[in-house]
C-alpha positions, -999 to +999 in steps of 0.1 A: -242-060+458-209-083+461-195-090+494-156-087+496-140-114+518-118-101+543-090-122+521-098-109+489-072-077+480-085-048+471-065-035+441-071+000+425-061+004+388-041+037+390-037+045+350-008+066+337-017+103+332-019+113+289+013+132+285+007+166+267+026+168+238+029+204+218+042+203+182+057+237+177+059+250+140+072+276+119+037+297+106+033+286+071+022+259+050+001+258+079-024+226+061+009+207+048+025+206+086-011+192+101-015+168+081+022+151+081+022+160+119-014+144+117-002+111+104+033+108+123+016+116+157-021+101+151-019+075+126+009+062+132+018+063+169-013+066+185-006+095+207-028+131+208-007+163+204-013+201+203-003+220+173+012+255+180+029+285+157+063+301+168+086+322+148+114+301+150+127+278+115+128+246+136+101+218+148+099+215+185+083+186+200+077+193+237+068+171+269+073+178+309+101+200+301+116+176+272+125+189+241+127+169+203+144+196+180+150+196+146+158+221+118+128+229+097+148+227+060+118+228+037+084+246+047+104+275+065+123+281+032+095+293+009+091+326+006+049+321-007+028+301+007+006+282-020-002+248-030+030+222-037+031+206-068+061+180-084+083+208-097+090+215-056+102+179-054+124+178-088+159+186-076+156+170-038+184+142-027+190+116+000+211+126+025+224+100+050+215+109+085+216+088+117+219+055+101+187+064+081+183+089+049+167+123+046+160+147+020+169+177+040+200+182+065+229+162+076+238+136+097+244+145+137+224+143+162+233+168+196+220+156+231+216+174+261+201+166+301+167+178+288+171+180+248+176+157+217+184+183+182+186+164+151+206+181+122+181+165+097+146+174+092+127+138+092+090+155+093+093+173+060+114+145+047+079+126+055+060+146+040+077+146+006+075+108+007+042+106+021+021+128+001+037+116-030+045+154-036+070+143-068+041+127-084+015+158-080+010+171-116+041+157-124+044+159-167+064+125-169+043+095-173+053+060-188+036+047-217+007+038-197+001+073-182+016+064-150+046+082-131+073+066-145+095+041-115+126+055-127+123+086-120+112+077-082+135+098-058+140+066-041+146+046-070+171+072-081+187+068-049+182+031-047+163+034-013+132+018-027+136-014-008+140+004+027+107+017+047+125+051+055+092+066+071+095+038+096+131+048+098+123+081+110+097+076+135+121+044+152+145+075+148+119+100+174+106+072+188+141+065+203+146+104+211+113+097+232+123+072+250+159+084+258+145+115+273+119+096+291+084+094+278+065+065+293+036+071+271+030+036+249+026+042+211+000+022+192+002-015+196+011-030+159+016-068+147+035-080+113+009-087+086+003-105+059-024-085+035-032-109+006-048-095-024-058-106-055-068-084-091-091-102-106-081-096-145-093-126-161-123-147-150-117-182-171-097-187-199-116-212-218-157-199-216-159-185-250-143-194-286-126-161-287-107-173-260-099-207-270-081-195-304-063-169-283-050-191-260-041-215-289-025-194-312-003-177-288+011-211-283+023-214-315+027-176-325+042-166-290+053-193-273+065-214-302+057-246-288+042-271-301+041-296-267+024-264-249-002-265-281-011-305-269-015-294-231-035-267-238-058-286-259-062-315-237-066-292-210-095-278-225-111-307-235-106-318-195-123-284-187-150-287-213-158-324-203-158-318-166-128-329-155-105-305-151-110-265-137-103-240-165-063-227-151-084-193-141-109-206-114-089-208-087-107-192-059-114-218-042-079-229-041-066-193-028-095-188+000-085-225+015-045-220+012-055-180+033-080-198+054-053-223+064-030-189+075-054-174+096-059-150+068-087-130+051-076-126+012-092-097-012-104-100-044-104-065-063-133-071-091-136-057-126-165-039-138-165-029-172-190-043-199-190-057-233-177-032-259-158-012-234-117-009-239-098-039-223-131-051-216-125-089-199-154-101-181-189-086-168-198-087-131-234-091-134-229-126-150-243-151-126-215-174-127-190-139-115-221-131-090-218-167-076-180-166-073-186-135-054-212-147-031-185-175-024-159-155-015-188-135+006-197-161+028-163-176+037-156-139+050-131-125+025-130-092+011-139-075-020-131-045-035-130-029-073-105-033-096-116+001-119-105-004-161-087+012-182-091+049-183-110+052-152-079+068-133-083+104-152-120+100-156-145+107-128-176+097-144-163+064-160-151+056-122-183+067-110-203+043-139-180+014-127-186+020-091-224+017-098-221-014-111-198-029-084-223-022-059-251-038-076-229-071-068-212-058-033-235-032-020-208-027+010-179-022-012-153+001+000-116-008-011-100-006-046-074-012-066-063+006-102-061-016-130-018-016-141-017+004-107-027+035-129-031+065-108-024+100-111-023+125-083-044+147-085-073+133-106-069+099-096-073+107-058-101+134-064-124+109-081-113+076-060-122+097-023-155+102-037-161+067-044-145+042-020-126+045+016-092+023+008-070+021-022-037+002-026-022+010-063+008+029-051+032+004-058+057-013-087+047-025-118+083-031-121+109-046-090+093-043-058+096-021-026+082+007-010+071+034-035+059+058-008+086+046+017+063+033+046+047+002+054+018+011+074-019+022+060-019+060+059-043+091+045-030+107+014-030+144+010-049+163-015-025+191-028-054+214-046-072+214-015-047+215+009-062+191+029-057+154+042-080+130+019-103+108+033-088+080+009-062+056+030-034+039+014-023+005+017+008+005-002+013-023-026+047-037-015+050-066-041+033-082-076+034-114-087+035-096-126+065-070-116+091-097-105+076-123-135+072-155-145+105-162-158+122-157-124+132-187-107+113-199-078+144-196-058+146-158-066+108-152-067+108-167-025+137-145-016+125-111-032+090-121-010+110-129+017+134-097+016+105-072+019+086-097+046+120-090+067+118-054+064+085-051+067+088-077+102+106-052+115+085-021+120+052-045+128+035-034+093+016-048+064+029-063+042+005-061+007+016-082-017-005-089-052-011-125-069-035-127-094-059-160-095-046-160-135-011-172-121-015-202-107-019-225-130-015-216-167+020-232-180+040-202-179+032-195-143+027-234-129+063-239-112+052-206-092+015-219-083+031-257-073+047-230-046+026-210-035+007-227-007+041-232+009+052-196+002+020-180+018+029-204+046+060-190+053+050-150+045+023-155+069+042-168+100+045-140+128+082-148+133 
């Protein structure tokens, strides 16, 4: 038993009481409104709430008397309740509101002793953006099979470099505090999520490769200086002296290590005489690159091929394989960022717990308008997935090599900003392949100081 001194203070921690919060909702679309009101509340504030039905078309957020009001412009118009697919999203528009944008209501914003009413409906505005409701069975596709980037309502609206989920909850949060919640929402920090799709694994192991690489120098590249580097690179490689321009793992691990950060590698796993077939994983020189990256304590996840994104069992196959090298594995990534809700998220929540394709292949921004991990929703089965997002926010392939250094650091740097702001992740993609072949080398001699600078807390 410990003696107190008669000095020694006696301090009782006296916590703050859990304030009740109830969620009232129009009664319909009853799985769509718990799972936005699921994410807002629980994912992304932390806090606990009560879900209740009323008769009225408005959302009502209530605390100790308090009231959050705002008009309920999309769920409470339907006349039929029934599963949402993209042809409900087709005609919807940005609307400014309170310094932010909305797709439903107007700008305003009433106040009152105990009452804040909103004229713009931020939850189902959420949703729309969350869910990635446009995309659900959606017709158009690109000549890859994925939903085309212009015809993204915030590309269309030219709001794809602005977080506006965060916008809306800094939006309640503020209604919150104005009417005097002291409840704390969950503690966040700006970060720095480095990943890495492994495409290629060396560019100079097999002849096939060699005469590629040679012949788009001449044929594509039309140089004939390029031509002499390549070949006395290779004979450097081939000799010993030199790394083949693909194997730089070691080189991306020490430049994370140095930032305090953990890097992923998303990993292939097709074999020989499959489309776009590049590498196999069960070579021992991949499986010993990937016990390196093991042991130093980064990540690994699959980077599933070519058709895998509308084909369950050829994800499956791949998935088998992946574990036979990381029997943990849990995250992915869809080669070209190919994914297609539904079929995409049906097969993937089967397979793996993280996925982080929604992004650009072209520009850069915030595709599903939030910069915070988040569960998708699964419109067939009305239902919130058990697949979380980490939205891809920027690829090294979708801004390009030709940019100019000075261009490439302030595109990075624009989305760090944003991203700074709201204490999220910020997911950006550089593939080990662009480091240091010719077209990508004035990039690589920067990156090291560029992760450097993304990396830094403020």
């Amino acid at each position: 038993m410990v003696e107190l001194s008669r000095r020694t203070p006696l301090v009782l921690a006296i916590e703050k009481p859990i304030v009740s919060i109830t969620v009232k909702a129009f009664k319909n679309f009853e799985p769509e409104r718990k799972y936005i009101l699921d994410v807002l509340f629980e994912e992304f504030y932390g806090l606990n709430y009560n879900l209740e039905w009323h008769d009225e078309a408005e959302w009502r957020i209530e605390f100790e008397g308090k009231n959050i009001i705002m008009p309920d412009l999309y769920f409470a118009q339907h006349k039929e309740d029934r599963s949402l697919n993209h042809s409900d999203a087709r005609d919807l528009q940005f609307r400014e509101s309170n310094g932010s944008h909305a797709l439903f209501g107007q700008d305003g914003i009433e106040k009152e002793e105990n009452s804040i009413r909103f004229k713009a409906d931020f939850i189902a505005s959420a949703f729309v953006l969350l869910s990635r409701l446009e995309e659900n069975e959606s017709p158009l596709d690109d000549r890859y099979g994925r939903f085309p980037i212009a015809n993204l309502l915030v590309k269309k609206a030219g709001l794809e470099k602005r977080p506006l989920v965060n916008e809306y909850l800094e939006l309640i949060w503020s209604a919150f505090q104005e009417l005097g919640f002291q409840q704390k929402r969950k503690k966040r920090n700006y970060s720095l999520n480095l990943t890495h799709d492994v495409d290629q694994f060396r560019r100079y192991d097999e002849a096939g490769k060699l005469i590629r690489a040679l012949g788009g120098d001449i044929i594509r590249r039309k140089s004939a200086s390029v031509f002499l580097k390549t070949i006395k690179r290779i004979l450097a490689v081939r000799a010993g002296n030199a790394k083949d321009p693909y194997d730089s793992f070691e080189f991306i691990m020490d430049v994370s290590e140095k930032n305090n950060l953990k890097s992923c590698f998303y990993f292939m796993c097709m074999e020989k005489g499959e489309f776009d077939w590049r590498y196999n994983i069960s070579d021992p020189k991949v499986q010993a690159e990937i016990d390196r990256i093991a042991e130093r304590g980064h990540r690994l996840g699959i980077h599933p091929g070519w058709n895998t994104f509308l084909d369950a069992d050829r994800m499956s196959e791949e998935m088998k394989r992946a574990r036979l090298a990381v029997p943990s594995l849990a995250d992915g990534r869809q080669h070209y960022l190919k994914f297609r809700f539904p079929e995409s998220l049906t097969s993937l929540e089967k397979e793996i717990e993280t996925d982080s394709s929604l992004g650009f292949d072209s520009g850069y921004g915030f595709r599903s308008s939030v910069c915070y991990p988040y569960s998708l929703y699964h419109f067939q089965e009305r239902r919130k997935s058990s697949l979380r997002e980490h939205p891809l926010i920027l690829m090294d392939t979708a801004l390009g090599f030709k940019m100019s250094t000075e261009e490439f650091k302030a595109a990075c740097l624009e989305m760090k900003n944003e991203v700074q702001k709201y204490n999220g992740e910020f997911v950006l993609l550089w593939h080990p392949n662009n480091l240091w072949v010719h077209e990508w080398q004035v990039h690589g001699d920067e990156y090291a100081a560029l992760i450097e600078e993304l990396s830094a807390k403020a």
